[in-house]
Predicted model as a PDB file, atoms N, CA, C, CB and O in Angstrom, pLDDT in the B-factor column:
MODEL        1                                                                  
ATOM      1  N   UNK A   1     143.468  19.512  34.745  1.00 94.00           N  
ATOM      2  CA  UNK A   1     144.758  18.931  35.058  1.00 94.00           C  
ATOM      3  C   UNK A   1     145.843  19.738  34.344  1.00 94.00           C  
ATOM      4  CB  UNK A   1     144.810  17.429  34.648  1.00 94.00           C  
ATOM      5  O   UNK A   1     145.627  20.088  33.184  1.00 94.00           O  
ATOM      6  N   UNK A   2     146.891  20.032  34.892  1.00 97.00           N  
ATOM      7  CA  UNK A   2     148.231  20.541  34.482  1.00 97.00           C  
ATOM      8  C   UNK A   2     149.512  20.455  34.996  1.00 97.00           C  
ATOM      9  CB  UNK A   2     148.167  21.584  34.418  1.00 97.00           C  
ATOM     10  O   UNK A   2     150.029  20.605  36.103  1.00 97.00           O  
ATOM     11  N   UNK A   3     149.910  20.149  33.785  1.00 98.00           N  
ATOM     12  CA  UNK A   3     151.531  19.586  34.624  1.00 98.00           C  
ATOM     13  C   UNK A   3     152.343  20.633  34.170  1.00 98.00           C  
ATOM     14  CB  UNK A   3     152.376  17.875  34.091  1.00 98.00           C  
ATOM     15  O   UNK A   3     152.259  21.339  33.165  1.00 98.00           O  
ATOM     16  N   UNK A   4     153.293  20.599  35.267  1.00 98.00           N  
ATOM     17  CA  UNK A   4     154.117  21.958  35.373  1.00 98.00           C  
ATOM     18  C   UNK A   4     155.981  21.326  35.334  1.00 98.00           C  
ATOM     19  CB  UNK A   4     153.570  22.937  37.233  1.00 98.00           C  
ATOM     20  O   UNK A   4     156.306  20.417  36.098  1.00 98.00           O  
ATOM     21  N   UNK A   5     156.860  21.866  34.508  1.00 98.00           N  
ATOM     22  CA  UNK A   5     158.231  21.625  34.664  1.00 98.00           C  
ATOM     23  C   UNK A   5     158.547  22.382  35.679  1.00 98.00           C  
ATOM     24  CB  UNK A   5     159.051  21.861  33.554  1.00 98.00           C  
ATOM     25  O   UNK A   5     158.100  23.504  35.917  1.00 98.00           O  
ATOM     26  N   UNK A   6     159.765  21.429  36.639  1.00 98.00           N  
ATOM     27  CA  UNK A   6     160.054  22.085  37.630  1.00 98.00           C  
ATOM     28  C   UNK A   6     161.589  22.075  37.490  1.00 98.00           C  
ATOM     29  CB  UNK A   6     159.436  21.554  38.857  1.00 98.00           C  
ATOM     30  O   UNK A   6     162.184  21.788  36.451  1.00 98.00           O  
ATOM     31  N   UNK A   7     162.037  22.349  38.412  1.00 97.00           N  
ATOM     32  CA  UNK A   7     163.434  22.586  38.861  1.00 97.00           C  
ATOM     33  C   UNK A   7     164.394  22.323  39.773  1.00 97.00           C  
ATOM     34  CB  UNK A   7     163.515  23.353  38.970  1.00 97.00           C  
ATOM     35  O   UNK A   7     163.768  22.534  40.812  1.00 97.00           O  
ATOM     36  N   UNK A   8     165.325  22.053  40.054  1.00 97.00           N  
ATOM     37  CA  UNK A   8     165.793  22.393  41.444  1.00 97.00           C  
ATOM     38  C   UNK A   8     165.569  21.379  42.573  1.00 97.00           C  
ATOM     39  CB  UNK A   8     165.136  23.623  41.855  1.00 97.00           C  
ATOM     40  O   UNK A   8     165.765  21.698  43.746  1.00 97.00           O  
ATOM     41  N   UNK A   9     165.118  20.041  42.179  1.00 97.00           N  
ATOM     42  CA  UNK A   9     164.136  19.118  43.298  1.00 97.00           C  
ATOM     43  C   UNK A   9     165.281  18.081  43.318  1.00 97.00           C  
ATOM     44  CB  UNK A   9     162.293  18.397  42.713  1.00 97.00           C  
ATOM     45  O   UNK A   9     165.920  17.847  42.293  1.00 97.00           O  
ATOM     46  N   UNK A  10     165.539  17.450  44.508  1.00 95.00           N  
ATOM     47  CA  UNK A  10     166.364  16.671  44.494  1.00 95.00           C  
ATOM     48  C   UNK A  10     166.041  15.127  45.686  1.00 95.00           C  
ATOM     49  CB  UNK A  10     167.561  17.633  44.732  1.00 95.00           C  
ATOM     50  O   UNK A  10     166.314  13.929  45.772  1.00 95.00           O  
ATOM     51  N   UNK A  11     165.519  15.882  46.189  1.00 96.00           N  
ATOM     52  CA  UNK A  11     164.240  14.989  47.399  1.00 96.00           C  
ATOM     53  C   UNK A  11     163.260  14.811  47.596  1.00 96.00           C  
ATOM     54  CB  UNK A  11     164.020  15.121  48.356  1.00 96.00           C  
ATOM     55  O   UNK A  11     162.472  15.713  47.313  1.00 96.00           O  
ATOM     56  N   UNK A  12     162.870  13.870  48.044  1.00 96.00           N  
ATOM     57  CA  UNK A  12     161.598  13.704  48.862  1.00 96.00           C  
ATOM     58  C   UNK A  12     161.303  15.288  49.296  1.00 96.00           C  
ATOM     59  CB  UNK A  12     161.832  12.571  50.295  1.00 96.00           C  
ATOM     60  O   UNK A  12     160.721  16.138  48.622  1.00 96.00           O  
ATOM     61  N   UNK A  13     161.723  15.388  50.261  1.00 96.00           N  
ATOM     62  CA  UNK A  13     162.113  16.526  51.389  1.00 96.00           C  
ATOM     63  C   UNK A  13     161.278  17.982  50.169  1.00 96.00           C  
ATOM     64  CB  UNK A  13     164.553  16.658  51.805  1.00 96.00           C  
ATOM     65  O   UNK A  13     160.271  18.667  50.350  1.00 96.00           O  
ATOM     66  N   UNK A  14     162.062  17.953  49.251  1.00 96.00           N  
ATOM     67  CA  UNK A  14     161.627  18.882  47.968  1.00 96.00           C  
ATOM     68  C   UNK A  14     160.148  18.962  47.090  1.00 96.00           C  
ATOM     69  CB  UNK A  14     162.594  18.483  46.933  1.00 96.00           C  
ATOM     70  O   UNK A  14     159.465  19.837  46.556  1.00 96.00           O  
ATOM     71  N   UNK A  15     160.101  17.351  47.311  1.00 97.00           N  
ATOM     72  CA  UNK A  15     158.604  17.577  46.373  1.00 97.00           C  
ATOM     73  C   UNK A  15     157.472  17.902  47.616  1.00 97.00           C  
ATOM     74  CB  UNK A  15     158.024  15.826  45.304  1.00 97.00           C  
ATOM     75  O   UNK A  15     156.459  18.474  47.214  1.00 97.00           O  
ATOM     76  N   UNK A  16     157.520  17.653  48.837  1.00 96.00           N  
ATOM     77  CA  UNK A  16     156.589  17.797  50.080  1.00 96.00           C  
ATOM     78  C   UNK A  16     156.637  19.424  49.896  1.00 96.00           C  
ATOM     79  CB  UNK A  16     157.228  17.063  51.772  1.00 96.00           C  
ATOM     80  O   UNK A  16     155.695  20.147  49.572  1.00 96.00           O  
ATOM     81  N   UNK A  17     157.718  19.730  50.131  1.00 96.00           N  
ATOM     82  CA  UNK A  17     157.885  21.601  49.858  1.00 96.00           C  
ATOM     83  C   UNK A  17     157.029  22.164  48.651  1.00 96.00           C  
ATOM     84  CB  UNK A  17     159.669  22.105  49.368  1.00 96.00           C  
ATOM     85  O   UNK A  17     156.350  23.186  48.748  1.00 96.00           O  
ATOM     86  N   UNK A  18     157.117  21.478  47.624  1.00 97.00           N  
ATOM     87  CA  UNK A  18     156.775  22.396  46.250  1.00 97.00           C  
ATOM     88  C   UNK A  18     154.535  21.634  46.384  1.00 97.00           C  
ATOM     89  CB  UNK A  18     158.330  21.510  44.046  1.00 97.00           C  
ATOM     90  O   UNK A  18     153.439  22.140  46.144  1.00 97.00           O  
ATOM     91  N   UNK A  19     154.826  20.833  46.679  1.00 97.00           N  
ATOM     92  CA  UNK A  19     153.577  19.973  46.911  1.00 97.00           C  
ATOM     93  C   UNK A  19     152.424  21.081  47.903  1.00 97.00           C  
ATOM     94  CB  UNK A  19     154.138  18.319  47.890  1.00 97.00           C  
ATOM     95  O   UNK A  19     151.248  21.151  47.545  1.00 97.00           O  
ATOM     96  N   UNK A  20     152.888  21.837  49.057  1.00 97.00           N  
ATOM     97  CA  UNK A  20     152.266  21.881  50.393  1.00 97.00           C  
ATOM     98  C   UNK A  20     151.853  23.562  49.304  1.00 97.00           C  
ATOM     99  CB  UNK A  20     153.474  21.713  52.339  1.00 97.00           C  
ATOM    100  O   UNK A  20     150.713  24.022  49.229  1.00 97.00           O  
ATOM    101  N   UNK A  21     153.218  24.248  48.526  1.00 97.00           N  
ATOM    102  CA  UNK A  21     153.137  25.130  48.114  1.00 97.00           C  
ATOM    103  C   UNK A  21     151.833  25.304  47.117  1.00 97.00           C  
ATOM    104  CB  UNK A  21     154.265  25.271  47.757  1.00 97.00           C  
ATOM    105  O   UNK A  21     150.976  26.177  47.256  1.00 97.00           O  
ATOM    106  N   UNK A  22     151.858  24.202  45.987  1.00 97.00           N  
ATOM    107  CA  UNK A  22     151.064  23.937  45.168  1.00 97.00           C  
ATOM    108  C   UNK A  22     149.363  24.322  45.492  1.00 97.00           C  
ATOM    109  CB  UNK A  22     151.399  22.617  44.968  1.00 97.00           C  
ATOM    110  O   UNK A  22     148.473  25.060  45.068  1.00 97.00           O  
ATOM    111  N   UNK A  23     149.631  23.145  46.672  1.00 97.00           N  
ATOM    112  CA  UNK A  23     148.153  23.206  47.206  1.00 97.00           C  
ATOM    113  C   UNK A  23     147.478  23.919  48.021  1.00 97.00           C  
ATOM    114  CB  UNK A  23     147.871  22.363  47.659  1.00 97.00           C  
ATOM    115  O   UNK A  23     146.359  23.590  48.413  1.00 97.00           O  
ATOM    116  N   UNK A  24     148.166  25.128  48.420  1.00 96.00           N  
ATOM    117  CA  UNK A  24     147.745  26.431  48.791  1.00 96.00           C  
ATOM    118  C   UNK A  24     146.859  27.376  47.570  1.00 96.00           C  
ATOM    119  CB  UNK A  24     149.117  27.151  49.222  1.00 96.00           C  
ATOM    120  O   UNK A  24     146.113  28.338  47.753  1.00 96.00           O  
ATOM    121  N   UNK A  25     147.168  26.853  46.575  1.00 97.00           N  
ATOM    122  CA  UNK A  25     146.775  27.543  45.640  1.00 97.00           C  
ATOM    123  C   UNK A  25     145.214  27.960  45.481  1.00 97.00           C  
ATOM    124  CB  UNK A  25     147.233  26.896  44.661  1.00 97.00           C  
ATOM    125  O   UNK A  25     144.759  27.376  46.465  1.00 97.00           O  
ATOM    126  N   UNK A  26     144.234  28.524  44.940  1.00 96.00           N  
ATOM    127  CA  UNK A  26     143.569  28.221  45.059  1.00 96.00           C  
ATOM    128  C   UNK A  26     143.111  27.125  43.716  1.00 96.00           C  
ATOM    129  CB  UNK A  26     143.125  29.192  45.509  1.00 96.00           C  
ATOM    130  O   UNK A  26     143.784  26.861  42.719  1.00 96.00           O  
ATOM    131  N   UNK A  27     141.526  26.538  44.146  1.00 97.00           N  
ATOM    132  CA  UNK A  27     141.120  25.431  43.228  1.00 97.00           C  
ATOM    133  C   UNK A  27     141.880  24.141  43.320  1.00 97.00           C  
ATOM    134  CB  UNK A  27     141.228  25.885  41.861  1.00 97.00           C  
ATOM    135  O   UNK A  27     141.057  23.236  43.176  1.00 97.00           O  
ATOM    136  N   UNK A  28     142.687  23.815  43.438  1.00 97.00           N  
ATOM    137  CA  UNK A  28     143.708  22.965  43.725  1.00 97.00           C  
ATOM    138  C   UNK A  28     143.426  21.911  44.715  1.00 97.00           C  
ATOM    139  CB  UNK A  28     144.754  23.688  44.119  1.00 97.00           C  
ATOM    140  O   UNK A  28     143.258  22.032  45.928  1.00 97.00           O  
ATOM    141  N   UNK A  29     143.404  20.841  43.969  1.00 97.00           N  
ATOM    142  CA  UNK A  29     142.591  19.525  44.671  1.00 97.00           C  
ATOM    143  C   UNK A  29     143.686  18.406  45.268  1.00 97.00           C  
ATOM    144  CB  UNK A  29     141.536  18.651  43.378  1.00 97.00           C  
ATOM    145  O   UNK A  29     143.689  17.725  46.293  1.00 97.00           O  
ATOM    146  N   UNK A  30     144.675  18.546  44.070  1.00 97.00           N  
ATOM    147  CA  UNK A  30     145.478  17.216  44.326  1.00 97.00           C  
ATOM    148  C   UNK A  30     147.018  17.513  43.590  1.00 97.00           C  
ATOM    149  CB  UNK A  30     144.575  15.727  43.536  1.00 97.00           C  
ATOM    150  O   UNK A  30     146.983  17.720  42.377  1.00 97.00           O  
ATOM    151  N   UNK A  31     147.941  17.532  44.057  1.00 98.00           N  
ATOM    152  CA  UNK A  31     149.433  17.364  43.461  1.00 98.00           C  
ATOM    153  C   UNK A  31     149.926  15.933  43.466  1.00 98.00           C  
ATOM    154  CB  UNK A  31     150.512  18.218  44.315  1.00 98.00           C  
ATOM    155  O   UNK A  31     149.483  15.080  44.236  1.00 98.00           O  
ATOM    156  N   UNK A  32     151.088  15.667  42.354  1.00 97.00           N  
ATOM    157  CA  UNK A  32     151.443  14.245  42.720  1.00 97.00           C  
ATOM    158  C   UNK A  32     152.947  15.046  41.626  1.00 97.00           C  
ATOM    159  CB  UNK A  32     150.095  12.458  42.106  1.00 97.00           C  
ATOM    160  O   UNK A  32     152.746  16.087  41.000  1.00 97.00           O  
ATOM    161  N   UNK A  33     154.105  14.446  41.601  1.00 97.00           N  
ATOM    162  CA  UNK A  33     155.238  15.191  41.271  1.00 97.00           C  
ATOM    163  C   UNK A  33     156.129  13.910  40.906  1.00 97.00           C  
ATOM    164  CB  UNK A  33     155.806  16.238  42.513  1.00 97.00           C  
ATOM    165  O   UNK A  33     156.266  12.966  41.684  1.00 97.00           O  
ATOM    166  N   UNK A  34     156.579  13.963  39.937  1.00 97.00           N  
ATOM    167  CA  UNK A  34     157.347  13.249  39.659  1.00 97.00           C  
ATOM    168  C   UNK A  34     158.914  13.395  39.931  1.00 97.00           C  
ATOM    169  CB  UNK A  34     157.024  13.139  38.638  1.00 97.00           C  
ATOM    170  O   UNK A  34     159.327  14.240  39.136  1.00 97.00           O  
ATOM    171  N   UNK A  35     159.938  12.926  40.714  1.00 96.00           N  
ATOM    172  CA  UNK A  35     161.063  13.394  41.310  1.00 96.00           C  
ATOM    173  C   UNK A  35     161.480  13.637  39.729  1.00 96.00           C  
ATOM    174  CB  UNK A  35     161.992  12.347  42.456  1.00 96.00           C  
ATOM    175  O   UNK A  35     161.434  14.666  39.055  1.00 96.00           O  
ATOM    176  N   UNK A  36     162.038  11.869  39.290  1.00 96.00           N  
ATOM    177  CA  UNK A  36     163.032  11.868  38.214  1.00 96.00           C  
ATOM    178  C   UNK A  36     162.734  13.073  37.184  1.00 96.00           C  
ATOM    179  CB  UNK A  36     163.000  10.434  37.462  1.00 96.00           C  
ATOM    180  O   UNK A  36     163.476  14.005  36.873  1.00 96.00           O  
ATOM    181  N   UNK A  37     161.562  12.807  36.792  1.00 96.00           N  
ATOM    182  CA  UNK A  37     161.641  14.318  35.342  1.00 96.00           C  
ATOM    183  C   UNK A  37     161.277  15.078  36.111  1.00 96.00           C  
ATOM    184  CB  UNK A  37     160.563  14.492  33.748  1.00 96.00           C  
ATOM    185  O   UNK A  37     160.403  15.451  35.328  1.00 96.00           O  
ATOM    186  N   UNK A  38     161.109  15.716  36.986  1.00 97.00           N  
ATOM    187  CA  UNK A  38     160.647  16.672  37.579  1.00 97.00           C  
ATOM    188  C   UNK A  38     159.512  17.695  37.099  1.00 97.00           C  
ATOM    189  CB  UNK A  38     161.619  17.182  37.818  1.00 97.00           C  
ATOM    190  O   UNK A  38     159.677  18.878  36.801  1.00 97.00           O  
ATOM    191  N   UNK A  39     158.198  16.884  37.095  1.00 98.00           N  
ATOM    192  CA  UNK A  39     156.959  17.231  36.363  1.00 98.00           C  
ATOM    193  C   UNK A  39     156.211  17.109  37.774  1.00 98.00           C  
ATOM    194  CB  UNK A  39     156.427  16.156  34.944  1.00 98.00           C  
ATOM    195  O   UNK A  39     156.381  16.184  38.568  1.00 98.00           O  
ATOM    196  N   UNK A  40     155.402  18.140  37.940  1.00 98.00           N  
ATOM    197  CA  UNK A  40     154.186  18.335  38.947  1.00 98.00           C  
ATOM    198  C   UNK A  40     153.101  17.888  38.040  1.00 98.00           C  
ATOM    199  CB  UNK A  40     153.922  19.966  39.570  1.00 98.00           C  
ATOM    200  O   UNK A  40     152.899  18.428  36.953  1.00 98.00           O  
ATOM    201  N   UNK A  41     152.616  17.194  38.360  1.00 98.00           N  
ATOM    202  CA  UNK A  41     150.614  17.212  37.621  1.00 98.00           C  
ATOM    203  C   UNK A  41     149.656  17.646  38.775  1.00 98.00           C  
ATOM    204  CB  UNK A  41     149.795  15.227  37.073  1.00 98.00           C  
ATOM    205  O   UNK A  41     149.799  17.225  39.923  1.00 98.00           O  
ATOM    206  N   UNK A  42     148.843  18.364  38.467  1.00 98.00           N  
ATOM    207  CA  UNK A  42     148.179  19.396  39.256  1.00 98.00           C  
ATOM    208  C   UNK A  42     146.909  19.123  38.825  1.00 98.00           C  
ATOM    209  CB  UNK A  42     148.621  20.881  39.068  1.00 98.00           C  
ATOM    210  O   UNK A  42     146.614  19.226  37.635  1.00 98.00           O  
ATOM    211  N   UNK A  43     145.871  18.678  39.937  1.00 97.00           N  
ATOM    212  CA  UNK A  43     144.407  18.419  39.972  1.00 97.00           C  
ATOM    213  C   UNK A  43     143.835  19.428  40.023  1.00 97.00           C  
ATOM    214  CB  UNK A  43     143.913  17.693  40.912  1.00 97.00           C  
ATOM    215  O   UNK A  43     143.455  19.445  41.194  1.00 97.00           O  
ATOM    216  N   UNK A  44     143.370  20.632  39.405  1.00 96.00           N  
ATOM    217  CA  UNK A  44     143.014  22.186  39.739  1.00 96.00           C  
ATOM    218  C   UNK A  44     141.340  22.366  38.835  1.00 96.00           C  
ATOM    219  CB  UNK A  44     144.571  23.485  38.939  1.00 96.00           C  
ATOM    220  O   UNK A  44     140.923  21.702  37.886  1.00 96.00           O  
ATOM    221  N   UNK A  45     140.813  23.281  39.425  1.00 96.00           N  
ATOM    222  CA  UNK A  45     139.522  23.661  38.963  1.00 96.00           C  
ATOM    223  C   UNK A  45     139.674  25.143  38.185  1.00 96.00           C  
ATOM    224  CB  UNK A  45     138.479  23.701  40.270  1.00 96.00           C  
ATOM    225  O   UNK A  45     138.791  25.597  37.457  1.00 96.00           O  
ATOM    226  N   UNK A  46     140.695  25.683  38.411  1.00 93.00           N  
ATOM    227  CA  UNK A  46     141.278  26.826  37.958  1.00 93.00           C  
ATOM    228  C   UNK A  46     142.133  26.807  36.899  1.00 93.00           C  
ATOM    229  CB  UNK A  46     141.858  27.351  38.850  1.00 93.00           C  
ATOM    230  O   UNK A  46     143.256  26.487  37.291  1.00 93.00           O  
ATOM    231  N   UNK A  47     142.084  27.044  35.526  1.00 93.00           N  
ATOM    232  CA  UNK A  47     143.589  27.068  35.178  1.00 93.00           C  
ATOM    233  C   UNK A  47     144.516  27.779  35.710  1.00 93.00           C  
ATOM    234  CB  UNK A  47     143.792  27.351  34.081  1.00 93.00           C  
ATOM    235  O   UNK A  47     143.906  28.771  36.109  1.00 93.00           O  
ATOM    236  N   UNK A  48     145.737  27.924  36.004  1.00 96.00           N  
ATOM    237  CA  UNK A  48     146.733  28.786  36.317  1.00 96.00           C  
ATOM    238  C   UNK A  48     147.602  28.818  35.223  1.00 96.00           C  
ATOM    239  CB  UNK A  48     147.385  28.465  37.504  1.00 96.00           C  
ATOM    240  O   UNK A  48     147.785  27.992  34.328  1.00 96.00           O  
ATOM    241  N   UNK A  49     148.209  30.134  35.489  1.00 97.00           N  
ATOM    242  CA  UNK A  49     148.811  30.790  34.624  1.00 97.00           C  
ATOM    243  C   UNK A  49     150.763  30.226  35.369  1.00 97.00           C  
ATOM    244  CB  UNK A  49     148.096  32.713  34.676  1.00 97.00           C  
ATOM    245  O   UNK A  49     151.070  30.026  36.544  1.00 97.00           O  
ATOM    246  N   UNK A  50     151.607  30.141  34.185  1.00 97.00           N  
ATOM    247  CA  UNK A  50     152.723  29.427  34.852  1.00 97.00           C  
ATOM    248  C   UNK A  50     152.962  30.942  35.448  1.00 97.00           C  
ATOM    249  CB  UNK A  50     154.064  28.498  33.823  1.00 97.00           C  
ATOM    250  O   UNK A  50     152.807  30.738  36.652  1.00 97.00           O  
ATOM    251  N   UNK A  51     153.245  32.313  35.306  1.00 97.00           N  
ATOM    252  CA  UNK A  51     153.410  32.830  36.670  1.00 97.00           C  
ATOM    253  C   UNK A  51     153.039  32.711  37.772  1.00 97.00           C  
ATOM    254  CB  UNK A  51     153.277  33.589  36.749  1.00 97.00           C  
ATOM    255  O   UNK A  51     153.811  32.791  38.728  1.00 97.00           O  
ATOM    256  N   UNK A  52     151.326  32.418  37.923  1.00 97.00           N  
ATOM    257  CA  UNK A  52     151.076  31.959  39.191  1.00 97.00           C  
ATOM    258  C   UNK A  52     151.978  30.778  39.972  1.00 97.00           C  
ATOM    259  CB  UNK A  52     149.782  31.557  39.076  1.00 97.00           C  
ATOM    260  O   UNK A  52     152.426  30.743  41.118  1.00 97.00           O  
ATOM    261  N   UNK A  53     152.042  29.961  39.014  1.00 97.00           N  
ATOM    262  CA  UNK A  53     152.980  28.841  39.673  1.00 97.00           C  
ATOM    263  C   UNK A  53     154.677  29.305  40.139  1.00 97.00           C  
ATOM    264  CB  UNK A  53     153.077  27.558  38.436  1.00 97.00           C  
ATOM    265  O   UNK A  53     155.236  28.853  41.139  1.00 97.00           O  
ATOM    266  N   UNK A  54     155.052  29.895  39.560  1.00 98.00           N  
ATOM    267  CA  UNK A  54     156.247  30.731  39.984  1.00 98.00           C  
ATOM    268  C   UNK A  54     155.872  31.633  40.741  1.00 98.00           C  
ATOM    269  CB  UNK A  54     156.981  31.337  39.005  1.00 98.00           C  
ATOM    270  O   UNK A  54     156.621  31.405  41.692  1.00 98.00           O  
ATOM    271  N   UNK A  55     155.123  32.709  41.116  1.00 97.00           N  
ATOM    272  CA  UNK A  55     154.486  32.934  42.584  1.00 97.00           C  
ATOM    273  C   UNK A  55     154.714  32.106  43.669  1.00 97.00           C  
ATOM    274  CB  UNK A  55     153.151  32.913  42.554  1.00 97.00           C  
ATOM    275  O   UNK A  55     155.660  32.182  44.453  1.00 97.00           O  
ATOM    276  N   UNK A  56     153.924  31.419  43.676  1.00 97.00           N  
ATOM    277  CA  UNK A  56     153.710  30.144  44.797  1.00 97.00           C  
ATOM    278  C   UNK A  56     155.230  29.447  45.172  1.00 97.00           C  
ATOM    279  CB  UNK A  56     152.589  28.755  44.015  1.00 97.00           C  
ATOM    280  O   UNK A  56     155.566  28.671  46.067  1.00 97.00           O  
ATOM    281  N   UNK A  57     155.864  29.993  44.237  1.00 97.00           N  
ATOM    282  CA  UNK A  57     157.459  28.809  45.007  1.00 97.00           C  
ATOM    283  C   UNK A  57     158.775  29.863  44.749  1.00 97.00           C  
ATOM    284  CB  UNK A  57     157.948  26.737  43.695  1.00 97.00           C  
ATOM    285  O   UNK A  57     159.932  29.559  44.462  1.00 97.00           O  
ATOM    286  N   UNK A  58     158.098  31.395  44.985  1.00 95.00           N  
ATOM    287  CA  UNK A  58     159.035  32.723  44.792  1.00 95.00           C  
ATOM    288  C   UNK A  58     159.869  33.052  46.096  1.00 95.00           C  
ATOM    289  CB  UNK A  58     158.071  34.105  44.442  1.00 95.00           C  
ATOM    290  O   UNK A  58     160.817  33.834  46.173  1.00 95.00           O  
ATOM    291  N   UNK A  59     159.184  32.113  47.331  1.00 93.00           N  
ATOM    292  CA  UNK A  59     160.567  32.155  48.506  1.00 93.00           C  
ATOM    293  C   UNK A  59     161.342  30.607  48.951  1.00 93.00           C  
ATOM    294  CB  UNK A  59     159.862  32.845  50.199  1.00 93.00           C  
ATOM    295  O   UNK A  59     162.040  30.329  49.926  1.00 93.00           O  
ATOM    296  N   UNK A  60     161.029  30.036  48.155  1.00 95.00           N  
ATOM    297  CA  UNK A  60     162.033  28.919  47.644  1.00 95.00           C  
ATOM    298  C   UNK A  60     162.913  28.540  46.829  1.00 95.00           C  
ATOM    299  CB  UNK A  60     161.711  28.275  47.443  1.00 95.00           C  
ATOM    300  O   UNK A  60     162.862  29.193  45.786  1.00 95.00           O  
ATOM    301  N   UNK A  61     163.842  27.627  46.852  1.00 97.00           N  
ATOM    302  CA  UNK A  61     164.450  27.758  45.601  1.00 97.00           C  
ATOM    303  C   UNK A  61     164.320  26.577  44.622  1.00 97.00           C  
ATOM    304  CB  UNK A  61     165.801  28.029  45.829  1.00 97.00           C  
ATOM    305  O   UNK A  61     165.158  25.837  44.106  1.00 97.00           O  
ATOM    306  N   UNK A  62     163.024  26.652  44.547  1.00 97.00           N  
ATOM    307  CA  UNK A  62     162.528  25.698  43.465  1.00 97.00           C  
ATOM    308  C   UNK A  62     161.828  26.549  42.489  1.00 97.00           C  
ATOM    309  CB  UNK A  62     161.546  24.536  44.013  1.00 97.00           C  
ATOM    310  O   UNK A  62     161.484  27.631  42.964  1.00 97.00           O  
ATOM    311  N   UNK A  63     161.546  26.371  41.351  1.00 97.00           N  
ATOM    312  CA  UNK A  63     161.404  26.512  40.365  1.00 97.00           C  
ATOM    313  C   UNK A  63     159.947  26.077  39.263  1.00 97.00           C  
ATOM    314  CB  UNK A  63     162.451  26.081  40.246  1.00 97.00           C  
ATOM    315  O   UNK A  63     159.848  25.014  38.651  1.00 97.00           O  
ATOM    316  N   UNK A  64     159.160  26.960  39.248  1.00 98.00           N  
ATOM    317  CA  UNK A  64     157.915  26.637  38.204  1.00 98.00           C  
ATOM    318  C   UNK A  64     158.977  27.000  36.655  1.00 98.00           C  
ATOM    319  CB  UNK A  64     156.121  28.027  38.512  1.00 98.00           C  
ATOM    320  O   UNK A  64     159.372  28.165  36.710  1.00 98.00           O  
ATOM    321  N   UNK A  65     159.519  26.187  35.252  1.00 98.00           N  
ATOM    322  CA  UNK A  65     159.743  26.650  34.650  1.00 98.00           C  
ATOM    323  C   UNK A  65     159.091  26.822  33.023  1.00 98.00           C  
ATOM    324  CB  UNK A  65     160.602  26.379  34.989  1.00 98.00           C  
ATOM    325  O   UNK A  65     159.530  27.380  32.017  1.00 98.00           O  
ATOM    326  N   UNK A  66     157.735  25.995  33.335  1.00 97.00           N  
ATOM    327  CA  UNK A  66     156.786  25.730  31.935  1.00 97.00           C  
ATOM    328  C   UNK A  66     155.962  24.821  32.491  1.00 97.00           C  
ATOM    329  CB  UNK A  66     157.520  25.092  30.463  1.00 97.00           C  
ATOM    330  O   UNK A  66     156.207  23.946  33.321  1.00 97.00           O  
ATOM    331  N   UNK A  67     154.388  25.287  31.640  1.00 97.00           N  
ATOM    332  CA  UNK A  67     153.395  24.104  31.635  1.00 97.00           C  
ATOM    333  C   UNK A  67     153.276  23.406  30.493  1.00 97.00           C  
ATOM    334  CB  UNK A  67     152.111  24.470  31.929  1.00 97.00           C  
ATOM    335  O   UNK A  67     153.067  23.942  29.405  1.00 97.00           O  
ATOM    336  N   UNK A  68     153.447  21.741  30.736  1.00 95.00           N  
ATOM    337  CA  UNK A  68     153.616  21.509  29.399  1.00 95.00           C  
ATOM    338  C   UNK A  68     152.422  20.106  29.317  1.00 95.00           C  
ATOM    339  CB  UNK A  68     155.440  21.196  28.984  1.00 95.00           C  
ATOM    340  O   UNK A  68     151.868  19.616  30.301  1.00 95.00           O  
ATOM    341  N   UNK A  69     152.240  19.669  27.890  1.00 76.00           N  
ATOM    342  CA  UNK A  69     151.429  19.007  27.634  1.00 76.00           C  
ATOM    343  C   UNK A  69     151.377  17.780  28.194  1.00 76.00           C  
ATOM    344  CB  UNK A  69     151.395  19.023  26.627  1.00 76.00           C  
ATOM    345  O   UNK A  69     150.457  17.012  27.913  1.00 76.00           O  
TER     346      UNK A  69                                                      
ENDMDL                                                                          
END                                                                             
């Protein structure tokens, strides 16, 4: 499990975007995102590295900006 600070999210509309992105990833089982703090928690078999996560949302304008505890 890892939760990721995000950015930039202001909708529904936003977390489906960063969500669909997420779970392209590989290993990646399950996203669930919190609008208000804007925290992803990420069901993954992989750790990822927070560049990878900034990868994954590099033609959007949302934002991977830390994985935090």
């Amino acid at each position: 499990m890892q939760k990721i600070k995000l950015s930039n999210l202001s909708c529904q509309n936003c977390v489906r975007h960063v969500k669909d992105h997420f779970q392209a990833m590989s290993g990646v089982e399950e996203v669930s995102i919190d609008l208000t703090h804007q925290i992803a928690t990420v069901a993954t078999s992989v750790s990822h590295a927070l560049s990878d996560y900034q990868a994954s949302l590099a033609d959007t304008v949302y934002e991977a900006l830390e994985i935090v505890d």
